[in-house]
VOTOR-97928 format. One record per residue (C-alpha): x, y, z. Coordinates in Angstrom, 3 decimals, m for minus. Layout:
        px        py        pz
         X         Y         Z
...
***
This chain:
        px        py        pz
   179.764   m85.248   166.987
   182.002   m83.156   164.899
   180.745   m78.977   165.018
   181.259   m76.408   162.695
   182.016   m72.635   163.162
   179.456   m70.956   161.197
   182.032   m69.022   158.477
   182.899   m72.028   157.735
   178.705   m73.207   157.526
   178.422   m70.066   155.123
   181.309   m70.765   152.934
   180.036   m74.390   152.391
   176.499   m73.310   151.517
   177.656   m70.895   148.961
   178.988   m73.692   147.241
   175.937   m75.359   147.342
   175.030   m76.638   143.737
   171.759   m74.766   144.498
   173.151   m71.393   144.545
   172.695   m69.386   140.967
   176.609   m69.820   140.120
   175.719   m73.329   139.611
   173.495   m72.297   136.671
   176.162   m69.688   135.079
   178.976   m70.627   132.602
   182.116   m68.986   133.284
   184.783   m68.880   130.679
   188.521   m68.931   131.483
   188.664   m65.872   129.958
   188.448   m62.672   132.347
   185.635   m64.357   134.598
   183.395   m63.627   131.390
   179.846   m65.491   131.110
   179.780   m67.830   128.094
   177.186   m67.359   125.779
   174.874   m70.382   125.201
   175.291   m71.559   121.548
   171.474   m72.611   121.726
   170.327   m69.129   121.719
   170.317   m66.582   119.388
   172.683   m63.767   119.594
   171.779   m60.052   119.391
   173.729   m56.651   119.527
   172.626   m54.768   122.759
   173.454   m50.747   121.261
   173.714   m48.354   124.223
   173.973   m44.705   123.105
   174.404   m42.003   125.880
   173.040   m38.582   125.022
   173.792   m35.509   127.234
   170.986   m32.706   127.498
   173.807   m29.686   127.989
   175.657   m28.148   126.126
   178.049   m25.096   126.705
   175.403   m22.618   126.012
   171.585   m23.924   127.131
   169.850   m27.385   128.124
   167.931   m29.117   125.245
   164.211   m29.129   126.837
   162.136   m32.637   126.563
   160.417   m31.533   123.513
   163.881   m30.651   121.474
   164.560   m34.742   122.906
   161.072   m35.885   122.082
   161.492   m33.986   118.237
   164.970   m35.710   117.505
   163.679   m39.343   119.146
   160.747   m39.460   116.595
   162.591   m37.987   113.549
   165.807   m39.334   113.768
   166.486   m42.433   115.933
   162.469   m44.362   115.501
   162.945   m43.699   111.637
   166.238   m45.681   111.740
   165.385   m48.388   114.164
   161.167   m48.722   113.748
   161.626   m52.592   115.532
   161.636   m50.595   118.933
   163.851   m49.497   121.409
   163.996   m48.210   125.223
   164.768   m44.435   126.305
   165.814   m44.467   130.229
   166.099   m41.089   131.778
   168.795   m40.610   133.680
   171.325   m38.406   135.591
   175.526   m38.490   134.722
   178.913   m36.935   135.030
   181.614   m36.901   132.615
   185.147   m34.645   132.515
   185.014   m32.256   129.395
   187.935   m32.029   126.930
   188.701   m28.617   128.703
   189.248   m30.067   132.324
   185.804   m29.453   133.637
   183.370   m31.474   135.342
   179.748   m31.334   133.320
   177.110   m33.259   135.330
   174.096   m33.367   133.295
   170.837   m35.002   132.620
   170.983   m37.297   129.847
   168.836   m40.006   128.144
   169.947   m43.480   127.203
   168.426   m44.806   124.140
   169.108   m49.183   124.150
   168.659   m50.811   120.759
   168.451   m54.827   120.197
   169.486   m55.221   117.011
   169.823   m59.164   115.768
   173.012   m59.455   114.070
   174.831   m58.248   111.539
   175.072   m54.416   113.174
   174.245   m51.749   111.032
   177.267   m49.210   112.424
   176.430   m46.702   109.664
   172.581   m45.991   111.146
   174.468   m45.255   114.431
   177.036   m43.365   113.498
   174.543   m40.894   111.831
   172.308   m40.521   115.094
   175.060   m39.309   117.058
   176.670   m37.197   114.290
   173.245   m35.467   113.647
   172.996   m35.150   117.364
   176.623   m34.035   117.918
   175.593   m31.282   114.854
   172.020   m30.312   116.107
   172.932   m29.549   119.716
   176.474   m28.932   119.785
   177.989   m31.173   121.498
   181.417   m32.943   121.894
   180.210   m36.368   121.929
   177.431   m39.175   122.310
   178.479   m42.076   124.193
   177.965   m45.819   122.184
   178.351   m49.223   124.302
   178.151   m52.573   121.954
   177.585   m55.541   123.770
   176.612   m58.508   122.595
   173.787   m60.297   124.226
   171.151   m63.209   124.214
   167.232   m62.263   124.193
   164.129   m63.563   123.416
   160.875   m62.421   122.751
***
């Protein structure tokens, strides 16, 4: 009877057509996932908003105030706010760490850019800042 070391055991289980790479479509291109024609495509809109600016912190209520009057209005369908905690290198060399809050909109397609683009100028205007980071990725969900 033939034995097996157990790397090599390991390497032939991960190949197993049970393992969850069996279930994912990978395109040629860059490793990427393919997206499955069945189901309907959506625009995943991630917009990064720091809570400091050079002069004070905006407080939750100055967040809360700007959510309901200027983001809901704009996307009423719903969306998720996720606090959380970041870093970025200012435009003058410095490290800013900050607390921030992510607000994630679905949006099915076509995107409306110009509903985004007036958040984060109003933002940008209302609590001086330098800017409000947007990540567009599209995306398959269901409800």
């Amino acid at each position: 009877m033939k034995t097996y070391s157990l790397p090599f055991i390991l390497c032939l289980s991960l190949l197993s057509p049970l393992t969850p790479t069996h279930f994912l479509q990978i395109s040629p291109v860059m490793g990427q996932e393919v997206l499955d024609p069945q189901k309907k495509e959506w625009i995943k809109v991630e917009l990064y908003f720091g809570l400091s600016s050079k002069t004070r912190e905006i407080s939750e209520q100055e967040w809360q105030q700007f959510l309901n009057y200027e983001i809901t209005p704009r996307f009423p369908e719903g969306l998720t706010v996720i606090d959380s905690y970041g870093q970025y290198l200012h435009s003058e060399g410095c490290l800013v760490k900050e607390r921030a809050k992510i607000a994630i909109i679905l949006l099915k397609q076509p995107l409306n850019e110009q509903k985004i683009q007036e958040i984060i100028e109003l933002f940008k205007e209302t609590f001086q800042q330098e800017s409000v980071l947007k990540v567009i990725t599209p995306v398959q969900a269901e409800f």
